[in-house]
C-alpha positions as CSV (number, residue, x, y, z in Angstrom):
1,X,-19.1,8.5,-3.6
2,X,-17.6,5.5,-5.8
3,X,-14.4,4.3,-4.4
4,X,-11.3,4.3,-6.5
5,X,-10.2,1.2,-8.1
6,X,-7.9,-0.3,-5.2
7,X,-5.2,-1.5,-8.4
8,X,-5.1,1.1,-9.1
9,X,-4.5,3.5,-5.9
10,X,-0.6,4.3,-4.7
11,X,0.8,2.7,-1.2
12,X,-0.4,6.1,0.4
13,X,-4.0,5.7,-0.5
14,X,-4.4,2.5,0.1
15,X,-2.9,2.4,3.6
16,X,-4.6,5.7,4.6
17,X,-8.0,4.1,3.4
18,X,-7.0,0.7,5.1
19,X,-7.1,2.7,8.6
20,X,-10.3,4.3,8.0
21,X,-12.4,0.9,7.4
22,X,-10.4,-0.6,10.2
23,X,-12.0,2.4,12.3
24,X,-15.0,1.9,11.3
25,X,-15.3,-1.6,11.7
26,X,-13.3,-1.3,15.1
27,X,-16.2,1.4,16.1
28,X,-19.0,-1.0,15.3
29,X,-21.3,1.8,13.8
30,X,-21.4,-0.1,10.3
31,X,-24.7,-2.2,9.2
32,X,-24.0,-5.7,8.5
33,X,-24.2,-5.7,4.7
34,X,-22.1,-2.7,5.0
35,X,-19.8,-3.9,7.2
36,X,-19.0,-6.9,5.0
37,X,-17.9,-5.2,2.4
38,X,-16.1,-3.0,4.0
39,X,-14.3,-6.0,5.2
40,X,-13.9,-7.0,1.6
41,X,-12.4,-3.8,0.5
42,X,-9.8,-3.9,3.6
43,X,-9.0,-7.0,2.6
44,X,-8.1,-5.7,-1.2
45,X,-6.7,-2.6,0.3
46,X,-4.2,-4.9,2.5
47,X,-3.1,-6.8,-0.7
48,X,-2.2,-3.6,-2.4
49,X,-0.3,-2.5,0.1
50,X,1.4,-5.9,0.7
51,X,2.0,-5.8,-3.3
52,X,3.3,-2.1,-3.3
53,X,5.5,-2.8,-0.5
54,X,7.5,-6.4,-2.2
55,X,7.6,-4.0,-5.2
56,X,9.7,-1.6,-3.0
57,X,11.6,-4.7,-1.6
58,X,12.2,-5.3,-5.3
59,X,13.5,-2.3,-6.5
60,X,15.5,-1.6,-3.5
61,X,16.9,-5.3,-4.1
62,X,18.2,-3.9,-7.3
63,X,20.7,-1.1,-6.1
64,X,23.7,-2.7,-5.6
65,X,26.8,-0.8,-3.1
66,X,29.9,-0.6,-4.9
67,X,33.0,-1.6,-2.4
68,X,33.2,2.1,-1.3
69,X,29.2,1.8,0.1
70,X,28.0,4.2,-3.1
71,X,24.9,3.2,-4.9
72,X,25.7,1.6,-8.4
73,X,23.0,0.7,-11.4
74,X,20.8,3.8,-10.3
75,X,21.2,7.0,-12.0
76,X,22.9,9.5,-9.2
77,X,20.6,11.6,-6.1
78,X,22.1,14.9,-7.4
79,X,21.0,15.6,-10.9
């Protein structure tokens, strides 16, 4: 089948997709041609994840602990 669009796949997808062509290029069992694109699309799928993962680093950058060690600037857990 076509492969999603690696912009636009969550952390999840791209890092369970990312272990699957490091399997198969670990096992060998992958034609040349094939196998360098499959190195090309691991090497996307590593950047989305790297992306996706400074996003996280980010967002958690942006709650801020109050003196009492509460989360401030976030709406509140228990909605």
């Amino acid at each position: 089948g076509a492969m999603s669009d690696v912009d636009e796949m969550s952390f999840e997808d791209a890092i369970k997709e990312l272990e699957q062509v490091v399997g198969q290029l670990e096992r060998g069992d992958v034609a040349l041609d094939a196998s360098i694109a499959l190195y090309e699309r691991g090497a996307a799928l590593k950047a989305r994840c790297e992306a996706k993962l400074k996003e996280a680093e980010e967002k958690v950058a942006k709650i801020t602990l109050s003196p009492d060690g509460q989360p401030s600037g976030t709406a509140p857990l228990d909605g």
